[in-house]
C-alpha atoms as one frame of an Amber mdcrd trajectory, in Angstrom:
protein
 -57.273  24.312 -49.348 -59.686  24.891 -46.665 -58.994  28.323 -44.782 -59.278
  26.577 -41.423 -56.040  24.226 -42.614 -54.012  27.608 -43.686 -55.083  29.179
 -40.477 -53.742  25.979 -38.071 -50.894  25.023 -39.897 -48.611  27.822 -39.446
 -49.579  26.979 -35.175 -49.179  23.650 -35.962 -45.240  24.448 -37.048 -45.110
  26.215 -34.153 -45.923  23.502 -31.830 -44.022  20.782 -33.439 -40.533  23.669
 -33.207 -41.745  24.441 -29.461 -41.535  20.644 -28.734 -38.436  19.789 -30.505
 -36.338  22.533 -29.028 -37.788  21.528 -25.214 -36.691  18.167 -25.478 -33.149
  18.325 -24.744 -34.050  20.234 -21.839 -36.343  17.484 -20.598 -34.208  14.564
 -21.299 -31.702  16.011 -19.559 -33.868  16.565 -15.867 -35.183  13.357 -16.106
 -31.674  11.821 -16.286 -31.003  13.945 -13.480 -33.960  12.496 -11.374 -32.501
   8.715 -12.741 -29.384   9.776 -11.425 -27.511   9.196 -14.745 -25.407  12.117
 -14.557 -21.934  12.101 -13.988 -20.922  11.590 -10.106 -20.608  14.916  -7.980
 -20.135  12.946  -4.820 -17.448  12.940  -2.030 -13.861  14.207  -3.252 -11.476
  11.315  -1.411  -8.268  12.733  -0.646  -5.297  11.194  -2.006  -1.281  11.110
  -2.803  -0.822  11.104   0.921   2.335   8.852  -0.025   3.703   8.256  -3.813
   3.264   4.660  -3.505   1.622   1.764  -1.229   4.773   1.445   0.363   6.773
   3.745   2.834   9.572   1.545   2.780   8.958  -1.486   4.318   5.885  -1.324
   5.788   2.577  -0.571   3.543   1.439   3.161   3.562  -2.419   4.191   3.570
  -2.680   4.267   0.250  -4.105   1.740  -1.930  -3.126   0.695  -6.145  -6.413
   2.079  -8.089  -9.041   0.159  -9.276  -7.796  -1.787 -12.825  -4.051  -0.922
 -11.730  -1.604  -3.710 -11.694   1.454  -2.020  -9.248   5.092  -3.881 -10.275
   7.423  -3.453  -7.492  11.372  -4.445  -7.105  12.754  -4.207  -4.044  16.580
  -4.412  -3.214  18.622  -4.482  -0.075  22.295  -4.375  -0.260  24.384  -5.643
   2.420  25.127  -3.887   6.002  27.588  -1.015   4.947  30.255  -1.712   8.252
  31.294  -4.608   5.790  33.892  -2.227   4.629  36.166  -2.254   1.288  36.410
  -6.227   1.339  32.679  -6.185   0.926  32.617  -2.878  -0.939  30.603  -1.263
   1.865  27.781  -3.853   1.552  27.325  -3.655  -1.883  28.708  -6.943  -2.939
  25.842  -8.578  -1.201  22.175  -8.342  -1.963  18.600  -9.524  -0.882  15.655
  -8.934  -3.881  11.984  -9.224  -3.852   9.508  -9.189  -6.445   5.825  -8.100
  -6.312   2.720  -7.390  -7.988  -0.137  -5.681  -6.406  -3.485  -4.871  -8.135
  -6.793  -2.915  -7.188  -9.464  -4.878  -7.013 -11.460  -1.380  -6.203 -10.607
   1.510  -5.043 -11.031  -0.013  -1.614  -9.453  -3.426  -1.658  -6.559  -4.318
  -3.092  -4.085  -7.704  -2.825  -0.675  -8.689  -3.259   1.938 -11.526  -3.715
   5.638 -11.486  -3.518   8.779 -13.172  -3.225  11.926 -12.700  -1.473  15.710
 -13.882  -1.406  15.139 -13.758   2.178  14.489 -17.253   3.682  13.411 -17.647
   0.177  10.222 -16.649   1.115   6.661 -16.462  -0.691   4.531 -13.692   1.068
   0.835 -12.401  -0.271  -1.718  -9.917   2.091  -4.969  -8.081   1.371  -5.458
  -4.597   2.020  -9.150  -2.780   2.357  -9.775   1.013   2.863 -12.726   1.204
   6.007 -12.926   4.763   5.900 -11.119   7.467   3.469 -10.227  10.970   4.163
 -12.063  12.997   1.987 -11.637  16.770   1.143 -15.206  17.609  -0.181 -18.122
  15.871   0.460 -17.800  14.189   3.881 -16.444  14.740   7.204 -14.283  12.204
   6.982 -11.155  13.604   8.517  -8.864  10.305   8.279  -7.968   7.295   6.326
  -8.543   3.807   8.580  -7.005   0.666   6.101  -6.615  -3.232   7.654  -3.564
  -4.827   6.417  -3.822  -8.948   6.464  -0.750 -10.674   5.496   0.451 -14.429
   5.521   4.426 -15.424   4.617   6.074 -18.956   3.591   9.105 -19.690   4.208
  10.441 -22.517   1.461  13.652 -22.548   2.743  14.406 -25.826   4.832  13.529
 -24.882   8.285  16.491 -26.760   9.514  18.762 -24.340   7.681  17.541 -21.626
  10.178  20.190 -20.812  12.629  17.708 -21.135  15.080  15.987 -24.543  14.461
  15.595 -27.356  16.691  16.463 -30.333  14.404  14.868 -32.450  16.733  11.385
 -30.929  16.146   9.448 -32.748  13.858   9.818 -30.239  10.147   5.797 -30.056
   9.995   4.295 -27.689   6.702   3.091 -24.905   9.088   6.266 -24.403  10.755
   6.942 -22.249   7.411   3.875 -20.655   8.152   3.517 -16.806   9.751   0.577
 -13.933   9.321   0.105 -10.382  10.621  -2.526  -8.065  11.086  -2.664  -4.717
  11.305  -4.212  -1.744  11.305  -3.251   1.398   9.489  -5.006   5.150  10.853
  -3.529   8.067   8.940  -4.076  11.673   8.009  -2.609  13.913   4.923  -2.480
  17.414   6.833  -1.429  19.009   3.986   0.211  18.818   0.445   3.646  18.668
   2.915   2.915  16.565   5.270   1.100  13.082   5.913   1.847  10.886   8.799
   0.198   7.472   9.810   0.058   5.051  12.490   0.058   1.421  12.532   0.013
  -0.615  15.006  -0.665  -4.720  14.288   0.335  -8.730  15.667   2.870 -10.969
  14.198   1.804 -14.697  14.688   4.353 -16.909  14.165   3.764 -20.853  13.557
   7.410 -21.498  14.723   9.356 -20.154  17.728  13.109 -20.726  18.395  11.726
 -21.972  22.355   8.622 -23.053  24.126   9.213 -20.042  25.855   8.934 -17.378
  23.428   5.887 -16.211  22.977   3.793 -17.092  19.037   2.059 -13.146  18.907
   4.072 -10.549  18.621   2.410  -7.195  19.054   4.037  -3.816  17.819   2.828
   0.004  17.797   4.117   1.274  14.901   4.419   4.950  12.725   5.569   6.483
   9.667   5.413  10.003   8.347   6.071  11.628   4.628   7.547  15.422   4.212
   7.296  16.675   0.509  10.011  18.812  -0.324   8.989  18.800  -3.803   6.730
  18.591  -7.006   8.256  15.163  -6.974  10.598  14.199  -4.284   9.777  13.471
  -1.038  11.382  12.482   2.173   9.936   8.923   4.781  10.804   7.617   7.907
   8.613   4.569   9.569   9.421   2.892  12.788   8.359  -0.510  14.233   8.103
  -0.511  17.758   7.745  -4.324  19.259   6.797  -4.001  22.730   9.360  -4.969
  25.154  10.041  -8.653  26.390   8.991 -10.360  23.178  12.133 -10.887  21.560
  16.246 -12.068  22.275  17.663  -9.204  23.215  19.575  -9.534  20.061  16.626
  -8.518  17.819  16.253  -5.202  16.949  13.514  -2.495  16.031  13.007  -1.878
  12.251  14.299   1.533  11.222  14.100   3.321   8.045  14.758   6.576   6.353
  14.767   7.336   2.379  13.460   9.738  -0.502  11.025   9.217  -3.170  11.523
   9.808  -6.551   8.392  10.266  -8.908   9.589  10.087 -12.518   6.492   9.377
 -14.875   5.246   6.067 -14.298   7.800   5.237 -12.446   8.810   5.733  -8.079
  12.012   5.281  -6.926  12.807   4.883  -3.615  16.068   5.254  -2.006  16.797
   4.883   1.443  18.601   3.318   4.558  17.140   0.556   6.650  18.413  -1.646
   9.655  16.018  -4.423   8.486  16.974  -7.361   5.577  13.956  -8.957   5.305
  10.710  -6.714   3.296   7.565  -8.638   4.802   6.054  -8.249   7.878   7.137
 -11.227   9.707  11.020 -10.893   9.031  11.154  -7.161   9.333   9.108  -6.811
  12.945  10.203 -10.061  14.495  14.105 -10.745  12.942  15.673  -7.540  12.477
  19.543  -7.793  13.672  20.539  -4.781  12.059  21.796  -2.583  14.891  21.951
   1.354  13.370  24.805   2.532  15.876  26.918  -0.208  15.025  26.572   0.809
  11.321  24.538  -1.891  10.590  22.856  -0.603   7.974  21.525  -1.704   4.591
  20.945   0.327   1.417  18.295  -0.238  -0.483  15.789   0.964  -3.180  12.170
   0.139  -4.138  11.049   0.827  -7.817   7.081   0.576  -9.015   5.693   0.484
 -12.267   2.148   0.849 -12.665   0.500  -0.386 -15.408  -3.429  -0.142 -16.588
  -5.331  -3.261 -16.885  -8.161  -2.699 -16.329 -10.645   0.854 -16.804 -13.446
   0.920 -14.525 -16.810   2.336 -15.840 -17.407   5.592 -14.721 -19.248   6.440
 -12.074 -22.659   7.776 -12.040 -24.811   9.885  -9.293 -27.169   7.301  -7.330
C-alpha cells in the first residue's frame, strides 16, 4: 500500500466520525428553522368551569377538539307540591344532548327536551381565549347561536290563538348571545352574557318578537373537585306578562373521573334558551322551585394531530 493511502486514511476515519456525530445536531436546527418542533406557543387558560354548562345557560368553555360531550339533564317538579307530589319529585322534565368539538374553537350541539317536546341545536365559537403564557389576552369572548323547535302542537300551548293560522315557523325561536368571561384564579371565574331571544310566535300582536336580556354567572371552587354556580338571566323590564319570571339558579359540581355531576336548584323548567329566558313561571319566594341535575360524559372520538411551531 502506498504510504500516502496509510497516511490519509486514518484522517479520512476521522472525517467520516466528525460528520456522523454532527448530524443529529444539524437535523435537529434545521427542523427548528422548518418549524417542525413541537409547539411552544401561547398557554390558553382553561377549567374556568367543569363543563360547557353552568346550569342552564352555556359557560365559556368549549368540548375539546375530537370530544363528543353526552349530557342528561333532569328537572324535577316545583318542590311547594308537597307530600301528594312527594315535594316535586313525582314529576319530571328530561333532555338529552350531545355536543362535540369541532376545534378547540368551535364547537355544536343538538338536544331534546320533554319540554314542549322540543328539538333545540346552537353553535358555539371561542373569538378570543384567555391565555396564561404567551399572550396578553386577559379574557375569554365566545358567541353562542342557538335555534329551538317546538313539535308539540302549537294549539296545545296555553297561550295559542286557535284562530291563527298553525304555520311551520310558529315552532320556530333562536338566540344570540354573547359570552365575556375571566378565570381570576384557580377559585374563582365569573362571566357575563348578555344576548336576544327572537321568537317566531307571540301570545299578542302586542308583545314584542326580541327579547333582550343582560345576563351573569360566576363559579367558586371549594375543592380539588367540587365546586359551587350561580347564573342569573336578567330580561329587561316591559318585555314580558308580569307573570314571567327571571331564571335563577344555584348548584354544585361534582367531578368524578369522566364523569360531572351537577346538582342544583332552579326556578326555570325548560333547559334551552328560549323557554328558560322568555317562559320561566317559577317564582323562588313562593317555593317554586325545581331540583335538578346535569350529568356529562365525555368520550374521545377523535385525536387531533399534534401541533407543531409555525
Amino acid at each position: 500500500m502506498p504510504i500516502r493511502h496509510m497516511i490519509l486514511r486514518p484522517f479520512f476515519a476521522m472525517a467520516v466520525l466528525a460528520l456522523s456525530s454532527t448530524a443529529p445536531a444539524q437535523d435537529e436546527d434545521l427542523l427548528k428553522l422548518l418549524g417542525e418542533d413541537e409547539a411552544t406557543g401561547p398557554v390558553y387558560t382553561n377549567a374556568a368551569f367543569k363543563t360547557t354548562r353552568v346550569i342552564n345557560g352555556h359557560s365559556l368553555e368549549n368540548t375539546a377538539h375530537g370530544v363528543l360531550d353526552f349530557k342528561i339533564g333532569h328537572r324535577f317538579g316545583f318542590i311547594n307540591g308537597g307530600v301528594n307530589e312527594f315535594f316535586g319529585l313525582d314529576g319530571a322534565t328530561v333532555r338529552l344532548g350531545l355536543d362535540y368539538g369541532v376545534t378547540d374553537r368551535l364547537m355544536v350541539g343538538i338536544g331534546r327536551s320533554s319540554f314542549q317536546k322540543t328539538l333545540d341545536g346552537f353553535a358555539k365559537y371561542k373569538l378570543l381565549r384567555q391565555c396564561d403564557e404567551g399572550c396578553g389576552m386577559p379574557i375569554t369572548l365566545a358567541v353562542v347561536a342557538a335555534t329551538s323547535l317546538t313539535t308539540l302542537r302549537t294549539e296545545e300551548l296555553p297561550w295559542y290563538d286557535t284562530s291563527r293560522v298553525d304555520y311551520f315557523s310558529h315552532r320556530m325561536g333562536y338566540s344570540l348571545q354573547l359570552i365575556i368571561g375571566r378565570k381570576f384564579s384557580e377559585s374563582f371565574s365569573m362571566q357575563l352574557n348578555p344576548g336576544v331571544v327572537h321568537r317566531n310566535l307571540v301570545a299578542t300582536a302586542g308583545d314584542p318578537n326580541d327579547i333582550i336580556h343582560v345576563s351573569g354567572a360566576a363559579r367558586v371552587k371549594l375543592s380539588k373537585r367540587v365546586a359551587v354556580n350561580g347564573e342569573y338571566f336578567h330580561v329587561l323590564p316591559d318585555q314580558l306578562p308580569d307573570n314571567i319570571r327571571n331564571s335563577l339558579s344555584l348548584g354544585f359540581d361534582i367531578e368524578t373521573g369522566g364523569h360531572v355531576f351537577q346538582l342544583h336548584f332552579t326556578n326555570s323548567t325548560a333547559m334551552f334558551e328560549r323557554g328558560f329566558i322568555t317562559e320561566t313561571v317559577g317564582d323562588w319566594g313562593n317555593g317554586d322551585i325545581h331540583f335538578g341535575f346535569n350529568i356529562s360524559r365525555v368520550f374521545t372520538l377523535h385525536e387531533p394531530k399534534k401541533k407543531v411551531k409555525g
